[in-house]
LOMI-47149 format. One record per atom (N, C-alpha, C): x, y, z; residue in three letters. Coordinates in pm, whole numbers, plus 50000, padded with zeros to 5 digits. Atoms other than C-alpha are relative to their C-alpha. Layout:
BEGIN
XYZAla ...
This chain:
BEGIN
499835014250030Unk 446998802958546Unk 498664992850005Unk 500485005250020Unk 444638775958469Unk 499934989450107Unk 499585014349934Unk 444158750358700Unk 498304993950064Unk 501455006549941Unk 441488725658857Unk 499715003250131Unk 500474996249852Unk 439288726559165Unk 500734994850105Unk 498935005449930Unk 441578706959370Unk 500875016350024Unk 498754993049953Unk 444288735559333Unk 499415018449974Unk 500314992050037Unk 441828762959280Unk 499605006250115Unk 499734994949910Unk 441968791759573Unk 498255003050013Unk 501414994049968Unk 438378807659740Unk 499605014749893Unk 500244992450078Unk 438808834959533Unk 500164999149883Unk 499625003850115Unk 439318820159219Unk 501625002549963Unk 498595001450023Unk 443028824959158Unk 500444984450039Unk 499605015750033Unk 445138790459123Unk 501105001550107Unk 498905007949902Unk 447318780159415Unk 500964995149926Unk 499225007250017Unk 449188759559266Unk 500784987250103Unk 499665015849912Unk 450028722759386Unk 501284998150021Unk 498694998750000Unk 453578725959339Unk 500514986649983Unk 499765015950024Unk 453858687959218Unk 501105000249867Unk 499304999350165Unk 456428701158910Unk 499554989749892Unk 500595005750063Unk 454028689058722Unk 498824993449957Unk 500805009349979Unk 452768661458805Unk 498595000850040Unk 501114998549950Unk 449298667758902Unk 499364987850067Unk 500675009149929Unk 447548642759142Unk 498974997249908Unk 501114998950050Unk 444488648658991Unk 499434993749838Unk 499934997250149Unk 445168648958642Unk 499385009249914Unk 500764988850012Unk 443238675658629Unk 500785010949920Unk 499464986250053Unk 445498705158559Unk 501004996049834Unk 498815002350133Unk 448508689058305Unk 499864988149933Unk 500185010750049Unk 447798663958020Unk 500994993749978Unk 498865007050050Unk 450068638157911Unk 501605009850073Unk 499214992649920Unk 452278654658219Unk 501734991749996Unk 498685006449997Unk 456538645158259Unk 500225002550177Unk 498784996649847Unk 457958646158641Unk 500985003649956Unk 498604989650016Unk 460508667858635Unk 501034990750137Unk 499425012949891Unk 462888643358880Unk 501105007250033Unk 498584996049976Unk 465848668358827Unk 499555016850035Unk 500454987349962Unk 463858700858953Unk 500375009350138Unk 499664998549811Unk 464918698159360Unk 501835003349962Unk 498564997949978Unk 468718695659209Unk 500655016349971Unk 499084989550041Unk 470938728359191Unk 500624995149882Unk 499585001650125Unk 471548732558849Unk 501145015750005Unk 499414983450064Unk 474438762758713Unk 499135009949959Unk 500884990550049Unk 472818792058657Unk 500175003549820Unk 499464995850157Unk 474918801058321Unk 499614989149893Unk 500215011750107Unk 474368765858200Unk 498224992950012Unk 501015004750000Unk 471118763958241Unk 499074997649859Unk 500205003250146Unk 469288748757900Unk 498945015250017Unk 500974988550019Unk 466908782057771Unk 499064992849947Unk 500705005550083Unk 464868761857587Unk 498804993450084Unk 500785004049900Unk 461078752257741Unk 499114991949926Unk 500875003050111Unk 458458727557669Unk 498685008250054Unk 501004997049992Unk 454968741757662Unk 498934992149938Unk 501395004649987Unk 451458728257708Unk 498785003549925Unk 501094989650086Unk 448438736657453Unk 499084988150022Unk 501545005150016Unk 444938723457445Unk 500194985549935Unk 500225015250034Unk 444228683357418Unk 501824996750001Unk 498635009049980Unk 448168672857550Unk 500945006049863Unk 498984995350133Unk 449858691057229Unk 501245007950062Unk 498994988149916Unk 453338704857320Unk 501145001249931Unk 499504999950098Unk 455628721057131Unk 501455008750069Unk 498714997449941Unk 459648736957238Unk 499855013350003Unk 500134983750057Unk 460068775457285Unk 501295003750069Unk 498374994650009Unk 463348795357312Unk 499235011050132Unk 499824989149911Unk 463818816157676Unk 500615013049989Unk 498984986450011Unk 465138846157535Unk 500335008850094Unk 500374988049912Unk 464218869557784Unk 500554996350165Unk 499835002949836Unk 465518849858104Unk 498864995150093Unk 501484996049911Unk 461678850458255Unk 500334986850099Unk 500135010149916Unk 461638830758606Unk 498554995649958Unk 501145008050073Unk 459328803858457Unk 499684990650137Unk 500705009749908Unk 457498777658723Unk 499164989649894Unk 500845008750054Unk 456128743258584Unk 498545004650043Unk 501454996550036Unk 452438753258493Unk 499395010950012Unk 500284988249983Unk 453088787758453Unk 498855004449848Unk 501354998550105Unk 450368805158163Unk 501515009949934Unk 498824990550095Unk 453158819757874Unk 498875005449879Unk 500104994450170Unk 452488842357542Unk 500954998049942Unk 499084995750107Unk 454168828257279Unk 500035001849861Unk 500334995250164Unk 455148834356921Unk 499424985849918Unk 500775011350083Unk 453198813656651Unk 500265004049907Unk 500174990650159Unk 453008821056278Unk 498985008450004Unk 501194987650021Unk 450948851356230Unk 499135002750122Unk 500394994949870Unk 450208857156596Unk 500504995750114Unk 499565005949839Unk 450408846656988Unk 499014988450025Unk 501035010049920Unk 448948818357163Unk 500525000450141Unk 499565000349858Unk 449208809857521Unk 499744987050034Unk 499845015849968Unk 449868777957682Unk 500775001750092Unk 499544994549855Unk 451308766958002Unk 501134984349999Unk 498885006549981Unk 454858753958109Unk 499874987050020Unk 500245017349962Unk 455018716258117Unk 501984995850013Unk 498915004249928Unk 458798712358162Unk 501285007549980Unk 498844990150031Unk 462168731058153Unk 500934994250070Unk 498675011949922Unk 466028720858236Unk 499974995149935Unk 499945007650090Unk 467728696458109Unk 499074985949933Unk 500655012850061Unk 465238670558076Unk 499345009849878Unk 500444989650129Unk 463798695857761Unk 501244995949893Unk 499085002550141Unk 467148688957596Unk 500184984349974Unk 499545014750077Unk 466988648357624Unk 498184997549938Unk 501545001350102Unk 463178653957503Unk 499965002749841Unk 500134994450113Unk 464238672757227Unk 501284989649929Unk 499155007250040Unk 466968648957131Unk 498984986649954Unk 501215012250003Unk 463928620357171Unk 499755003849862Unk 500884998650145Unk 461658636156922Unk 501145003549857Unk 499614995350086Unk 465158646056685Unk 499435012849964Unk 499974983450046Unk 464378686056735Unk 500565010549979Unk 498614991950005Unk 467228705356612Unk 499885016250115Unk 499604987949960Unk 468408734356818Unk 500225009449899Unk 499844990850084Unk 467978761956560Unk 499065011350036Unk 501254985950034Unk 466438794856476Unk 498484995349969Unk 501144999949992Unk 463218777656399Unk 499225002650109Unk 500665001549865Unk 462498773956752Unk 499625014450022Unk 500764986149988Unk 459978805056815Unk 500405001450170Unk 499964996549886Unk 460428826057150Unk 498615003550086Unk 500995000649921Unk 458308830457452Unk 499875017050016Unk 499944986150017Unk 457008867657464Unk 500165002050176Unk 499894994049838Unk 456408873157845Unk 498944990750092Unk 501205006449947Unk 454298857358105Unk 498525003450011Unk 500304994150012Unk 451178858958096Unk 499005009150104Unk 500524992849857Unk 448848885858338Unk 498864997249984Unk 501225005449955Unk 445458884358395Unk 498545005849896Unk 500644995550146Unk 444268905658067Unk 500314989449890Unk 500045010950128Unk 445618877257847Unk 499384988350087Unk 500225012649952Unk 444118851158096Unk 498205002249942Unk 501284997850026Unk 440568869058046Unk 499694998849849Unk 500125003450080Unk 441118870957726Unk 500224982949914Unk 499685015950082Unk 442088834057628Unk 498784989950061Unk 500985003149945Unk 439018823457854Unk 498955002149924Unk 500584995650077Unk 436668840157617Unk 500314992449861Unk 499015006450149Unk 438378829657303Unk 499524981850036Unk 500375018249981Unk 437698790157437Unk 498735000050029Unk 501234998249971Unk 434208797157535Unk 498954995949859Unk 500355000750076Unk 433908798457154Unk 500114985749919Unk 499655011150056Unk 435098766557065Unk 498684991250027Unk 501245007249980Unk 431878743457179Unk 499435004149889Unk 500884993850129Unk 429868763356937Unk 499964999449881Unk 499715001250170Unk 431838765256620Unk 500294985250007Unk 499975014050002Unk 432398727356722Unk 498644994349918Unk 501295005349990Unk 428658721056709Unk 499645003349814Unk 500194994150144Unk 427908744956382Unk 500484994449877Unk 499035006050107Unk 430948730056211Unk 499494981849924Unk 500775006750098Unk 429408701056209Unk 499144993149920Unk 501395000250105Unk 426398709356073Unk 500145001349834Unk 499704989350194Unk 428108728855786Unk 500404986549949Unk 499665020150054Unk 429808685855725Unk 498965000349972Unk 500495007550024Unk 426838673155726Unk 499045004949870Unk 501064998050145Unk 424718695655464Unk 501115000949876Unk 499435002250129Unk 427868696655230Unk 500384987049992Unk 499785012249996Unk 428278660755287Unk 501184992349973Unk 498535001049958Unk 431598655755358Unk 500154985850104Unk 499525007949941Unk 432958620855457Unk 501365000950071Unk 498794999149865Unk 434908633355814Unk 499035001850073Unk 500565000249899Unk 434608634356109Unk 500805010850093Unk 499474990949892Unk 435248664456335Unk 499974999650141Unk 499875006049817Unk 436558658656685Unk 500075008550104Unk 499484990449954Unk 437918690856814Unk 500455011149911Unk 499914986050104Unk 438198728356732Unk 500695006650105Unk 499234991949921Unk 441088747356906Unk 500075017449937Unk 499544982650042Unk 441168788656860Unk 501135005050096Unk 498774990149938Unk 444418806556900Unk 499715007550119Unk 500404989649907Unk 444478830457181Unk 499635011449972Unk 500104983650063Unk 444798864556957Unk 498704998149902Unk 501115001250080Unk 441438851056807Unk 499965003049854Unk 500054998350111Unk 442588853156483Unk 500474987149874Unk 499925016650046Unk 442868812856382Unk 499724990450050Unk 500415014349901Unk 441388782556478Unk 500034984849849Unk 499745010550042Unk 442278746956420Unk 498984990550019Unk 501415012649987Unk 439788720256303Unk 500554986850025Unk 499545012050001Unk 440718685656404Unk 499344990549944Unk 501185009550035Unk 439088657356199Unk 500534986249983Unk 499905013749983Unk 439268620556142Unk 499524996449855Unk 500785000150113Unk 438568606955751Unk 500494981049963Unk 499365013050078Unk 439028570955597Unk 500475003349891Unk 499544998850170Unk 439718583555261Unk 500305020949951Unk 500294988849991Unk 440708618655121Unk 498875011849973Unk 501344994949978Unk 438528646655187Unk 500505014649923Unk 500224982050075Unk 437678679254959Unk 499965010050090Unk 500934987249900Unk 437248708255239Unk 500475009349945Unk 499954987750019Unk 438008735055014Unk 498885009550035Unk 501314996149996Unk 434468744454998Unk 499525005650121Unk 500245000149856Unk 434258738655375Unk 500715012650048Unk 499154988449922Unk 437208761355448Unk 499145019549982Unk 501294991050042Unk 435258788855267Unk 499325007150057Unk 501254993349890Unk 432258789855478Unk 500165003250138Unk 499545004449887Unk 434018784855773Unk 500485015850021Unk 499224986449972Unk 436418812855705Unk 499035015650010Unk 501214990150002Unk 433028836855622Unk 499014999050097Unk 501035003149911Unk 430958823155880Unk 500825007250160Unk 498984997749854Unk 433478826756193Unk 501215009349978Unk 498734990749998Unk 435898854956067Unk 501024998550019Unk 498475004949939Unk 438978836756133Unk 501104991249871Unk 499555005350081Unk 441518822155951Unk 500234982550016Unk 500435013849954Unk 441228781255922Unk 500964991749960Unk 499255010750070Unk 443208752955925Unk 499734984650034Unk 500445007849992Unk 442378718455892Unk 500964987950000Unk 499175014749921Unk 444358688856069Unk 499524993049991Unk 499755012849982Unk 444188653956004Unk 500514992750064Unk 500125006749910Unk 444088631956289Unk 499584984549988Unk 500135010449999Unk 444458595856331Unk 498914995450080Unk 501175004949857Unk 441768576456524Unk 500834994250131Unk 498935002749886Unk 444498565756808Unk 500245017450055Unk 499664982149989Unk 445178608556796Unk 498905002350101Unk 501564988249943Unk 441508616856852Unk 499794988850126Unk 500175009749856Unk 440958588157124Unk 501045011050102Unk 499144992849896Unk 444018607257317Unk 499295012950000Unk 500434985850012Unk 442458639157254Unk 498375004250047Unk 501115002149918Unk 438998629257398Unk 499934994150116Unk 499785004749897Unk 440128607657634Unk 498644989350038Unk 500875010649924Unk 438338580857841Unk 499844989650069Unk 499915008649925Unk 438258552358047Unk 500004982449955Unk 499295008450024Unk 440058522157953Unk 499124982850046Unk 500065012649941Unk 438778480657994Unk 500404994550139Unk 499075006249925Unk 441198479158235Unk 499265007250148Unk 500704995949896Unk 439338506758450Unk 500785014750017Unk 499064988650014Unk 442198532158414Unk 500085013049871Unk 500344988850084Unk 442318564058198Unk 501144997249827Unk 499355009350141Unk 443488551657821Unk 501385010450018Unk 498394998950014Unk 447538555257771Unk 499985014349924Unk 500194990150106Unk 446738577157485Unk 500275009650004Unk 500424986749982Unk 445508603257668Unk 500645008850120Unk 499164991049855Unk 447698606158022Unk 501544996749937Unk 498904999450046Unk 451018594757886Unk 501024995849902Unk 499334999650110Unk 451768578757551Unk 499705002449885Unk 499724990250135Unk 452958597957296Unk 500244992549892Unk 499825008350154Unk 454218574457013Unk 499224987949984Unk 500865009950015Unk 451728552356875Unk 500864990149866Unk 499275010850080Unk 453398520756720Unk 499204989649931Unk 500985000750052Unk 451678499756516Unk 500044984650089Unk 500575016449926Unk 449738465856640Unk 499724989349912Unk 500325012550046Unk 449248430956502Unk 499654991050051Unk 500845008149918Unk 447258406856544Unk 500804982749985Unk 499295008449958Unk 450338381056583Unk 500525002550151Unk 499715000249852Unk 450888397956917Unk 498884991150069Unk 501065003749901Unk 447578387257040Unk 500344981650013Unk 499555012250007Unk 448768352256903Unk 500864996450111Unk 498895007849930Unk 452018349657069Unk 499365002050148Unk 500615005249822Unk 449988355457402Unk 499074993149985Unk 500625003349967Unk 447688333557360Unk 498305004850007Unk 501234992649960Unk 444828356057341Unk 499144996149925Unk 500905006050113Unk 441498348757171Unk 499785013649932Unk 499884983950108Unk 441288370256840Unk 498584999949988Unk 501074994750061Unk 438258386556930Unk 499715013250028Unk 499914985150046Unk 437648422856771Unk 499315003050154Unk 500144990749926Unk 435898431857057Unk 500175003850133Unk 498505004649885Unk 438188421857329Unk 501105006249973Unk 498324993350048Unk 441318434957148Unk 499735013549938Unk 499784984750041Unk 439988464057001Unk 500015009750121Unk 500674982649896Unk 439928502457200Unk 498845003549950Unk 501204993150047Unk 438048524457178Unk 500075012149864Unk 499794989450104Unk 439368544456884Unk 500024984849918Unk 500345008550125Unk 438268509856672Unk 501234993349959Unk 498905008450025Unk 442008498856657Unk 500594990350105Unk 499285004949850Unk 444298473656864Unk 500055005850085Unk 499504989849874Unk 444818482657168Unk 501664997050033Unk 498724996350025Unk 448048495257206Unk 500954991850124Unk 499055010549902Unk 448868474957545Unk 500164989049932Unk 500045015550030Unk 448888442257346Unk 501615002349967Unk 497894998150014Unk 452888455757292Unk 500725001050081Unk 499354999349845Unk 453408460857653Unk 501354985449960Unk 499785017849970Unk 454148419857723Unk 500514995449877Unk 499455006350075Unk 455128412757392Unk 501514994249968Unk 498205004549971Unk 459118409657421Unk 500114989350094Unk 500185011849901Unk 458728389857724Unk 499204991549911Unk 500545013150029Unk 456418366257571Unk 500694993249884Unk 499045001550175Unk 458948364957247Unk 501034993950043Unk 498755002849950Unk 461868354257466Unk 499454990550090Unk 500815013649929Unk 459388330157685Unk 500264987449886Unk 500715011250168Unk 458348312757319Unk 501104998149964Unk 498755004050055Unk 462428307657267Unk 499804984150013Unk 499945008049935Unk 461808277257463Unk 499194988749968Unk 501045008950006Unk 458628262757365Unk 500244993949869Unk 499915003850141Unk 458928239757043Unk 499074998049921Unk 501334997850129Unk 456918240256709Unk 499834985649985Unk 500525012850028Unk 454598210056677Unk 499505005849822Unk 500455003250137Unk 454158199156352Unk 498584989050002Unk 501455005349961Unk 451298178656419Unk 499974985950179Unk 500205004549911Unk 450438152556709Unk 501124991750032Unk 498525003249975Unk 453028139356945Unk 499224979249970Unk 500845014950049Unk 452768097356820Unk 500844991350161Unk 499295011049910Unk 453188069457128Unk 499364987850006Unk 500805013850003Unk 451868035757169Unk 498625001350035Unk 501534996449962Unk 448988046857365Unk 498575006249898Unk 500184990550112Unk 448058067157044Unk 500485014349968Unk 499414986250059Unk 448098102256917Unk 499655010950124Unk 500524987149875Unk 448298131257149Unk 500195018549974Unk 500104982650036Unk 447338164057058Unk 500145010550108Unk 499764986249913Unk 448058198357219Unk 498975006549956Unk 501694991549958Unk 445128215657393Unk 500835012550038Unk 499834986649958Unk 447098242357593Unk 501595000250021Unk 498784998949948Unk 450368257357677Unk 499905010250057Unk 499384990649873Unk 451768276357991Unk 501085006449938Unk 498294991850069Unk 454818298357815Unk 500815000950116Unk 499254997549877Unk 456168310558146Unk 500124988950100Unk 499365008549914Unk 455738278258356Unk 500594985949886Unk 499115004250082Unk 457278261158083Unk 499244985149997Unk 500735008450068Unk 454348234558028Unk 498745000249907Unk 501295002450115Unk 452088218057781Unk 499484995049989Unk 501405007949992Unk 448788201957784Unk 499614993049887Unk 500525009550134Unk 448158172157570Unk 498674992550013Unk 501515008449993Unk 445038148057522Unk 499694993549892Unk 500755012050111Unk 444028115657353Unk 498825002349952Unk 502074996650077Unk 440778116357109Unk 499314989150075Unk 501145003349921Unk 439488090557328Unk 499594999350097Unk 499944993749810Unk 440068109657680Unk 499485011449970Unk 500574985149997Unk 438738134757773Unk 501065009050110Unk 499464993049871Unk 441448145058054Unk 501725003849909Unk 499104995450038Unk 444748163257961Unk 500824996150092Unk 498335005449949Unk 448158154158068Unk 500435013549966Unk 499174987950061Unk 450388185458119Unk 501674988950024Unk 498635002350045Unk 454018180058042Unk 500635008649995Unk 498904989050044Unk 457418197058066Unk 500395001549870Unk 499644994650158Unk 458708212157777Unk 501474988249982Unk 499515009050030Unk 461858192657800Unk 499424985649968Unk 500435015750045Unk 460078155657783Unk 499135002049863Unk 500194999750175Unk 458408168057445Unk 501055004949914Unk 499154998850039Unk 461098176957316Unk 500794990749970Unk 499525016750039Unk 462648142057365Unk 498844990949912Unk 500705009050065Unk 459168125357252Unk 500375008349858Unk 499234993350209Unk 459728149756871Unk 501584992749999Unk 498734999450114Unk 463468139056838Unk 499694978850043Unk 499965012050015Unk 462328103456939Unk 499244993249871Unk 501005002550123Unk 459238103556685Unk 500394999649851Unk 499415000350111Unk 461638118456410Unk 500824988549975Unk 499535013250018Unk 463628084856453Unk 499434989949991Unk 500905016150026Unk 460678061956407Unk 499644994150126Unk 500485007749915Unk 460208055456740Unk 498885005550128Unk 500924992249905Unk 457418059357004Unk 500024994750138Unk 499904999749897Unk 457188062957333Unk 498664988550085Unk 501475007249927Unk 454558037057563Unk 499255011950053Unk 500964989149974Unk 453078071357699Unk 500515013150003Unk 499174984050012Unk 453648108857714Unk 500524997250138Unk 498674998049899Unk 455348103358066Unk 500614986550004Unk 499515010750005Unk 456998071058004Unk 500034992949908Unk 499525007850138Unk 458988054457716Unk 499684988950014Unk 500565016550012Unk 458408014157805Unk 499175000550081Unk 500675004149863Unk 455868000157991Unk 500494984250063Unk 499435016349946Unk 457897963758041Unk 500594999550125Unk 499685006049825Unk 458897965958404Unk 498545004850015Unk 501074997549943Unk 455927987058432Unk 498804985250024Unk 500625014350018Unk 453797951458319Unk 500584993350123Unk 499645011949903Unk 456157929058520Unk 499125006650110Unk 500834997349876Unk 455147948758833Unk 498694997650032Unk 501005001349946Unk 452107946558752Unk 499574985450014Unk 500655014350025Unk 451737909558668Unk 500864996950144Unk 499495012349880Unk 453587898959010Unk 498875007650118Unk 500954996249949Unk 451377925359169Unk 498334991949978Unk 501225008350016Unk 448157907259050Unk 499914984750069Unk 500185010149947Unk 449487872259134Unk 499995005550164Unk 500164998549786Unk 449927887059508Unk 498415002750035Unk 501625000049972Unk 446247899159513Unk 499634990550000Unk 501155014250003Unk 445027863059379Unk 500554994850121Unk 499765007249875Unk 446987851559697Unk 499365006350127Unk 500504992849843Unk 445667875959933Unk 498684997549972Unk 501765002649999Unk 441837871059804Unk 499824986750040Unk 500505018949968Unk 442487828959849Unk 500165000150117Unk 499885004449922Unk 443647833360178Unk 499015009150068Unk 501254989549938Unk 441017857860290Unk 498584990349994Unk 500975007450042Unk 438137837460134Unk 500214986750167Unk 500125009849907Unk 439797806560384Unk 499955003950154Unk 500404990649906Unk 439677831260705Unk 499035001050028Unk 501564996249958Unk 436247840060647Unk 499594983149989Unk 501075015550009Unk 434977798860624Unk 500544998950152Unk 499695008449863Unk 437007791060964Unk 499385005150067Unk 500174993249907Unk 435767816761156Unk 497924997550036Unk 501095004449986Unk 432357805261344Unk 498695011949997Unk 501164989949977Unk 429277824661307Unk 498544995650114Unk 501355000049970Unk 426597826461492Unk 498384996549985Unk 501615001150051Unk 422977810861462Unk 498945009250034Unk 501174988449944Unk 420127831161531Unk 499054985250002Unk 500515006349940Unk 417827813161740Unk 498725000449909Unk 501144999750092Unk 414457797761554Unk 498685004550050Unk 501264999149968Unk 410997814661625Unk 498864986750058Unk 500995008450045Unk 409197783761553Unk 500604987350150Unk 499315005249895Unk 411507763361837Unk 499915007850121Unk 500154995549894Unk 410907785562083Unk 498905001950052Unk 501405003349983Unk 407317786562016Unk 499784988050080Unk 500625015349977Unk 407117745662063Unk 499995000950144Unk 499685004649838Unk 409187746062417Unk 498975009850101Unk 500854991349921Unk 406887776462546Unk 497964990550016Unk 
């Protein structure tokens, strides 16, 4: 078995972490599943045969148990391929395999290839070797692009285990000729070649790397279906549309901007569409900001500079008041006519409290300060 330094013994042989799966590390299993139903006693007779398996850069594909073999999550299998063996290592078995394969719509049929045997320590040496080669024809490959001048981009080069096929992975904007390529490839490296087309969201998962956020991109530890992005999500949150804020690192959206989006779609039920500025006596009041979730909205006069927030209900009344022709004395308050009275009986009380203050301060005697010039004479 394969595994990282974490679970890797003094003598080189693999311990094993026994995490069904899961690896702490992330080291050993890419784009890994918890097995959650692994501790339960399952029937023996009804147990599903069917396994998933693990291949190079998170790829994983179903294989038929013919043979019975006591299998262990992240055991090293030989199985059948077209026109040879590969080897790859258990990533899940049981029934969660049959609501996976129901996920992706993978019929239960004869296509499904079988697992030959586990594997021992002559196919481990050998599949060790066999990957040793991949860096190399990586590097070469694409040299051989660049002098036939081929608009792709090669990301990854996987070789079978029985060293008798390897897969090119590339990346292209537009379609690409590689007959030519296949050619030299196939005469240069003795193998038989096949050439995969890969999305740039694909090859990001398949290189992997470290995320804005600080965390290891989705892509590459656990999601599998890439859905597409718009740049009305970034809208409905609020976000500022800029490319290099919202893009990843594979040059497209980033794929969390779909997380939050439902929630913020069922927030925005609530909030209402301005058609242009809310109108009140005071004047016009435009919208600077809105809160979605605390369910306010920030307005501001052109000749303030300070914002008023507001509930969503009281704009809602100023629009169905505005559509009737009528306006409000301010965004928090329809009249101001008691407001006035108050204030005009409030003012006459001040002019009474300043007249009788003014006559307070005349009664009250002050003090002379004694004259220099008089105290001089009598001395």
């Amino acid at each position: 078995m394969a595994g990282c330094s974490s679970c890797r013994a003094d003598d080189g042989s693999v311990a094993g972490c026994q995490n069904n799966g899961g690896c702490l590390t992330g080291g050993c299993n890419k784009m890994n599943v918890f097995d959650w139903l692994s501790n339960m006693e399952m029937p023996v007779m009804d147990r599903f045969e069917i396994v998933e398996v693990r291949f190079k850069g998170g790829r994983k594909d179903f294989f038929r148990n013919s043979e019975r073999l006591e299998l262990t999550t992240g055991d090293a299998v030989v199985v059948d391929v077209p026109n040879g063996h590969h080897l790859g290592f258990v990533s899940l078995q049981g029934e969660l395999v049959r609501l996976q394969m129901k996920k992706r719509k993978v019929p239960d049929d004869e296509n499904i290839r079988n697992i030959y045997r586990i594997a021992h320590d002559k196919d481990m040496e050998r599949f060790d070797d066999v990957r040793k080669r991949e860096m190399p024809t990586l590097y070469r490959t694409r040299k051989i692009i660049g002098d036939l001048k081929l608009e792709m981009k090669l990301s990854d080069v996987e070789y079978q285990a029985d060293n008798t096929k390897a897969t090119f992975y590339y990346s292209a904007d537009d379609r690409v000729d590689f007959r030519e390529l296949i050619k030299v490839l196939a005469g240069e490296f003795r193998i038989r070649v096949e050439m995969r087309q890969i999305s740039l969201r694909q090859e990001a998962g398949r290189l992997g790397g470290i995320g804005s956020c600080g965390r290891e991109l989705c892509c590459s530890t656990w999601l599998s279906d890439f859905k597409s992005v718009s740049t009305s999500a970034a809208r409905y949150q609020n976000l500022s549309l800029n490319p290099s804020k919202l893009s990843g690192q594979c040059g497209r959206l980033k794929c969390c901007l779909n997380y939050e989006l439902d929630t913020y779609l069922e927030a925005l039920e609530d909030i209402p569409e301005l058609e242009g500025p809310l109108l009140t006596e005071k004047g016009k009041a435009k919208l600077q900001k809105t809160d979605i979730f605390r369910k306010v909205m920030w307005f501001g006069y052109d000749d303030e500079n300070t914002w008023i927030p507001i509930k969503v209900k009281r704009v809602q009344h100023i629009i169905a008041l505005n559509k009737n022709g009528n306006k409000p004395a301010s965004l928090l308050e329809d009249n101001v006519e008691s407001k006035n009275e108050t204030s005009a009986l409030n003012s006459d009380l001040e002019k009474m409290d300043r007249k009788y203050r003014k006559k307070k301060k005349s009664r009250k005697k002050r003090k002379k300060r004694p004259d220099n010039n008089t105290n001089n004479k009598k001395k």
